[in-house]
C-alpha positions as CSV (number, residue, x, y, z in Angstrom):
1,X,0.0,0.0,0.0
2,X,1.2,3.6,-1.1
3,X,-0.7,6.4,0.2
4,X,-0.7,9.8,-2.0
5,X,-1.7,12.9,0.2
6,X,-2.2,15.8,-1.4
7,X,-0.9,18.9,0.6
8,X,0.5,22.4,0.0
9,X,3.6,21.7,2.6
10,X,6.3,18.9,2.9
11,X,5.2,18.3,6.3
12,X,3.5,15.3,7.6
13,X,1.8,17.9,10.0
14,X,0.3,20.1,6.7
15,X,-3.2,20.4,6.2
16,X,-4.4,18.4,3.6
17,X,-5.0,20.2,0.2
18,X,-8.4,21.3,-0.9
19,X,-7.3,20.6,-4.5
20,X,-5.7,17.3,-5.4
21,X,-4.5,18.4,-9.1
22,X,-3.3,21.9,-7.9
23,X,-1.4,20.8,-4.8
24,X,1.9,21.8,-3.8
25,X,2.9,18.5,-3.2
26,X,1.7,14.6,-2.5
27,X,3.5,13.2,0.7
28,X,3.6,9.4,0.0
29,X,3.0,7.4,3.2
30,X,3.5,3.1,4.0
31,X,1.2,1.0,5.0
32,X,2.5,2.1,8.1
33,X,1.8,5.4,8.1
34,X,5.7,5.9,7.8
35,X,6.2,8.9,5.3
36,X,8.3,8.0,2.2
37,X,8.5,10.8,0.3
38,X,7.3,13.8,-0.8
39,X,6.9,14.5,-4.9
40,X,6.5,18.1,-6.0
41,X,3.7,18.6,-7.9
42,X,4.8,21.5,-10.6
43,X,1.9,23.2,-11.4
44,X,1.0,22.9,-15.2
45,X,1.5,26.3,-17.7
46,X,-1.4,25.5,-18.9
47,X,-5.0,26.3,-17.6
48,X,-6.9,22.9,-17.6
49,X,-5.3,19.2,-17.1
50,X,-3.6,19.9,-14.1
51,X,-5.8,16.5,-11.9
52,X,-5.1,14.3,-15.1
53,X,-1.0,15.0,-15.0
54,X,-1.1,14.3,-11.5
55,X,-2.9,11.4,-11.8
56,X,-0.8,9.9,-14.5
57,X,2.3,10.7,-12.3
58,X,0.9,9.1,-9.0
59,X,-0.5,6.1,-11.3
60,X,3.8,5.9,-12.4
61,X,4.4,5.7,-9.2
62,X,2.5,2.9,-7.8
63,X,0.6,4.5,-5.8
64,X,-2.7,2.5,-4.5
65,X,-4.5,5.4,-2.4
66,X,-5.1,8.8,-2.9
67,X,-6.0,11.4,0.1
68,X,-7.5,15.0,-1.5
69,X,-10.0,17.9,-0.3
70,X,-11.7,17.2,-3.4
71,X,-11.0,15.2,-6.5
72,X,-12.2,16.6,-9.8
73,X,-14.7,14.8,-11.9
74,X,-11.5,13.4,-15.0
75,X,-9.1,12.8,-12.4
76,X,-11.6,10.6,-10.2
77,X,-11.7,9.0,-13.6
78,X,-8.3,8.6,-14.1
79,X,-7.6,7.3,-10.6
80,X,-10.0,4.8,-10.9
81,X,-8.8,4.3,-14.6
82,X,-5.8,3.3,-12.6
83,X,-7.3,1.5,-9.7
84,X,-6.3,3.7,-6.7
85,X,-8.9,4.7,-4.1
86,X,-9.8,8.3,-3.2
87,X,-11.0,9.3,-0.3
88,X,-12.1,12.9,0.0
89,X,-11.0,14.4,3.6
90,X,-9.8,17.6,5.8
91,X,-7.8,17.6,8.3
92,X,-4.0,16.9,9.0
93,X,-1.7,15.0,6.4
94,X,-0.9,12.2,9.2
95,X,-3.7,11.8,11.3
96,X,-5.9,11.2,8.1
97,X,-3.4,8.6,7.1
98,X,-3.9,6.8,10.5
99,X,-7.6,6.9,9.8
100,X,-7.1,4.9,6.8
101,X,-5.3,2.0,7.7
């Protein structure tokens, strides 16, 4: 398990982004809980397509579940394309993880 949480900080302790394709950053947690890493998430030059690029890249990466404010409509689709589950949630980067497992 690989757990993607989308946040605006590197920081385990960050709030967790209210937009998963315009997010700062994903922190990528174990099964554990234990944080990974963090992947920057350059924001796209263009004005639309920024969920789907992130999707594509977390997809790349193996990841299995995704943690966002809110999920667009075509990245939901892409996720799921991919088979990772989204859950939708506020609240701190790590405690939100814990919640999951």
């Amino acid at each position: 398990m690989k757990i993607a949480v989308a946040t605006d900080q590197e920081d385990i302790n960050a709030p967790i982004s209210p937009h998963f394709g315009r997010a700062s950053y994903f922190l990528i947690f174990d099964a554990d809980g234990h944080l990974l890493e963090a992947i920057s998430n350059a924001p796209p030059l263009e004005a639309h397509g920024a969920g789907h690029r992130a999707a594509r890249s977390l997809a790349d990466a193996g990841i299995t579940h995704v943690i966002a404010g809110h999920i667009g409509p075509k990245a939901e689709a892409d996720l799921a394309a991919a088979g990772i589950e989204m859950f939708e949630h506020e609240g701190r980067a790590i405690d939100t993880v814990h919640e999951l497992r």
